[in-house]
DRENMARVEX-298007 format. One line per 10 residues: number of its first residue (from 0); their letters; for each residue x, y, z of C-alpha. Coordinates in nm, 3 decimals, padded with zeros to 5 digits. Example, Ala and Ser with C-alpha at 12.3 -4.5 7.8 and 13.67 -1.06 7.14 Angstrom:
0	AS	01.230,-00.450,00.780  01.367,-00.106,00.714
This chain:
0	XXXXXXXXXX	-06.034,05.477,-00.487  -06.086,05.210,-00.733  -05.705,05.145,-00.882  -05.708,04.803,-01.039  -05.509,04.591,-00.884  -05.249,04.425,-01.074  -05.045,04.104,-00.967  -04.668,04.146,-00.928  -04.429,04.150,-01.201  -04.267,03.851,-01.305
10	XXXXXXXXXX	-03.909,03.875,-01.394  -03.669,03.588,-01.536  -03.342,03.516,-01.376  -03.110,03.460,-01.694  -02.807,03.191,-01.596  -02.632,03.327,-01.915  -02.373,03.513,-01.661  -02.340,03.219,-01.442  -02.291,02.998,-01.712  -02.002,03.234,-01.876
20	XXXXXXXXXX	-01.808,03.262,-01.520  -01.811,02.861,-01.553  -01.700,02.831,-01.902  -01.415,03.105,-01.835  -01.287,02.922,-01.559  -01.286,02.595,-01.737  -01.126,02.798,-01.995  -00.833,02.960,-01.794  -00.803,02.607,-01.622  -00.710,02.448,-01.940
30	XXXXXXXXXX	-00.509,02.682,-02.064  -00.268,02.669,-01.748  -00.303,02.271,-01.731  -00.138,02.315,-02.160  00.086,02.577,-02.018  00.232,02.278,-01.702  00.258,02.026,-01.967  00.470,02.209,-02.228  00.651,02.408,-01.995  00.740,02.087,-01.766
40	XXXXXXXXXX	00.834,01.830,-01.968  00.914,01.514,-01.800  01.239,01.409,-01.736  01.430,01.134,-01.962  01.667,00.945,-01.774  01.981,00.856,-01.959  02.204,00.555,-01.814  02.553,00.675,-01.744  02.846,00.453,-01.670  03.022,00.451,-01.382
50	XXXXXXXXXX	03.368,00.562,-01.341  03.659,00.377,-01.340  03.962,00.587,-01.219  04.260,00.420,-01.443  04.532,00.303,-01.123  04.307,00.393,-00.834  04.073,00.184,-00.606  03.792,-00.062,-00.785  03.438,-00.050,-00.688  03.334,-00.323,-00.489
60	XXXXXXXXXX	03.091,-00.547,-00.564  02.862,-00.519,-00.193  02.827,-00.220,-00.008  02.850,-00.263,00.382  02.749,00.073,00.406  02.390,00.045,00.265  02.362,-00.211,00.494  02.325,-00.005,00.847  02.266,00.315,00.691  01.952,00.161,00.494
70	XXXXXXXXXX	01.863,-00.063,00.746  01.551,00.192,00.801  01.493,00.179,00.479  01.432,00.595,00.474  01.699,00.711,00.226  01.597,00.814,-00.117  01.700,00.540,-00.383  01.863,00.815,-00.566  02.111,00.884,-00.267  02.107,00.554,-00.232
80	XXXXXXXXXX	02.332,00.475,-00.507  02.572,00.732,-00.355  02.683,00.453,-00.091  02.945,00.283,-00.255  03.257,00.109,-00.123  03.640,00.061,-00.283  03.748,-00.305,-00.289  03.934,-00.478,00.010  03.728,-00.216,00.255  03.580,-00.371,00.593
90	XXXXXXXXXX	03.359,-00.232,00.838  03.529,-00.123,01.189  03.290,-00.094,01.506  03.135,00.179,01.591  02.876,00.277,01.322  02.547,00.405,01.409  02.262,00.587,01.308  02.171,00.915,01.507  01.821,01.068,01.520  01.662,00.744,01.431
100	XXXXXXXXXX	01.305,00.886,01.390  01.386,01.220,01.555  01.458,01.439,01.283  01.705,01.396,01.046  01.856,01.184,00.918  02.283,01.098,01.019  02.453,00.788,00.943  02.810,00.741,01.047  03.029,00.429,00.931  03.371,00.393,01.055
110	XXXXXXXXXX	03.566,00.143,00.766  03.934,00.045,00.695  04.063,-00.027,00.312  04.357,-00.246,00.316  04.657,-00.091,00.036  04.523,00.212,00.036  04.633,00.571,00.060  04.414,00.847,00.239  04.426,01.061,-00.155  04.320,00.692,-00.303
120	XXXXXXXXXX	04.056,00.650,-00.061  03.944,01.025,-00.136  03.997,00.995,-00.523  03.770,00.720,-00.514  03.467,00.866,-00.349  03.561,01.201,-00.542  03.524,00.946,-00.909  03.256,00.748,-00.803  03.045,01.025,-00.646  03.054,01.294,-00.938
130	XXXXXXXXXX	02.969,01.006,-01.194  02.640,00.949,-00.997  02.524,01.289,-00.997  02.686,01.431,-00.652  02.835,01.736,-00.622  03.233,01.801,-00.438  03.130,02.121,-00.254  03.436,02.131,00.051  03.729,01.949,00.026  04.025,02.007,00.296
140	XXXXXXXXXX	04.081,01.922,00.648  03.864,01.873,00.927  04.111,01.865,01.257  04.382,01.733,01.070  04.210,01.506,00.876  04.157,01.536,00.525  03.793,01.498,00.429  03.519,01.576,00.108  03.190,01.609,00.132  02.959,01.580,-00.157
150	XXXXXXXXXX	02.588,01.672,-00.197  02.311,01.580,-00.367  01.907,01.687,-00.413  01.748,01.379,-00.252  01.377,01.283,-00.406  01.233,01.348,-00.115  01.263,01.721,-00.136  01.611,01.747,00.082  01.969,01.795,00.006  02.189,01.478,00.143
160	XXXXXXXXXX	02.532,01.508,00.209  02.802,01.243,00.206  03.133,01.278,00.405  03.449,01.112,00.405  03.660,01.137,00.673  03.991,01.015,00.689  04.080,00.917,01.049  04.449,00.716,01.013  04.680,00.572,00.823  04.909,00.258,00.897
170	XXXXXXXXXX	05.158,00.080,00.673  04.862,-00.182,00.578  04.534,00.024,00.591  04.413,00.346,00.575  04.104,00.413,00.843  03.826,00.627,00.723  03.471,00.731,00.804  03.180,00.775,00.559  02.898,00.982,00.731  02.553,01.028,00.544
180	XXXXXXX	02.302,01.279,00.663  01.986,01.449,00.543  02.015,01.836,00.546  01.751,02.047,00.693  01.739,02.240,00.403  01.481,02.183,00.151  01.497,02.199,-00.209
């Protein structure tokens, strides 16, 4: 038994097919990284002006509302510009944020607008609110009181929702409540 004994064969390893996985996976991740930026353009903010209702209630110039219902400083600054007040409106006792920290978001501010009518005080919100992007989803009566609520897609991936509430009306003042609150809903 003589056989000549041969060493083993040598083979190559090619890293041609390794090389083309890579390049069509680069290739595929380009192509959807062209497809995102054509298909999502970014967004161009135009200014808008804000409504002025011809007869009804003028904007006023501070907001008492921001200041306890931003006073944690977690509400979207596009909702944000939601909380608006008409002129000659003062802050009544009894505001307070619920579920600070404990879930969502609820802000409730009880105010009373001297010469003012509870459709004025509504018209107002309804004027102001649209102009600044919010939708009037329910408008009617909530136990007797006559109410709106608007809503709006918060940046923070949530839909907010602003009340009014109108609770009274005197010969003087009309008493109303402006409630904002985070949905659990997302986007």
């Amino acid at each position: 038994m003589s056989e000549d004994l041969r060493p083993p064969l040598t083979t190559t390893t090619s890293l041609w097919p390794a090389g083309a996985v890579l390049g069509l996976a680069l290739v595929v991740l380009v192509g959807f990284m062209l497809v995102n930026v054509i298909a999502s353009p970014r967004v161009q903010r135009t200014p808008t002006t804000v409504a002025v209702v011809v007869g009804g209630l003028a904007l006023s110039p501070t907001s008492p509302a921001r200041q306890l219902c931003n006073a944690t400083e977690s509400i979207p600054a596009n909702v944000l510009s939601g909380l608006v007040n008409p002129v000659n409106s003062v802050v009544r006792r009894g505001g307070l944020i619920i579920n600070q920290g404990a879930g969502d978001f609820d802000c409730v501010e009880p105010f009373s607008t001297s010469h003012a009518s509870p459709s004025a005080i509504l018209g107002f919100y309804e004027g102001q609110l649209t102009t600044r992007g919010w939708s009037l989803f329910s408008q009617g009566t909530s136990s007797g009181a006559p109410q709106s609520l608007f809503q709006k897609a918060g940046s923070d991936g949530f839909y907010w929702i602003i009340g009014v509430t109108v609770t009274g009306h005197g010969a003087t003042s009309t008493s109303w409540k402006l409630r904002l609150y985070q949905n659990s809903e997302t986007i």
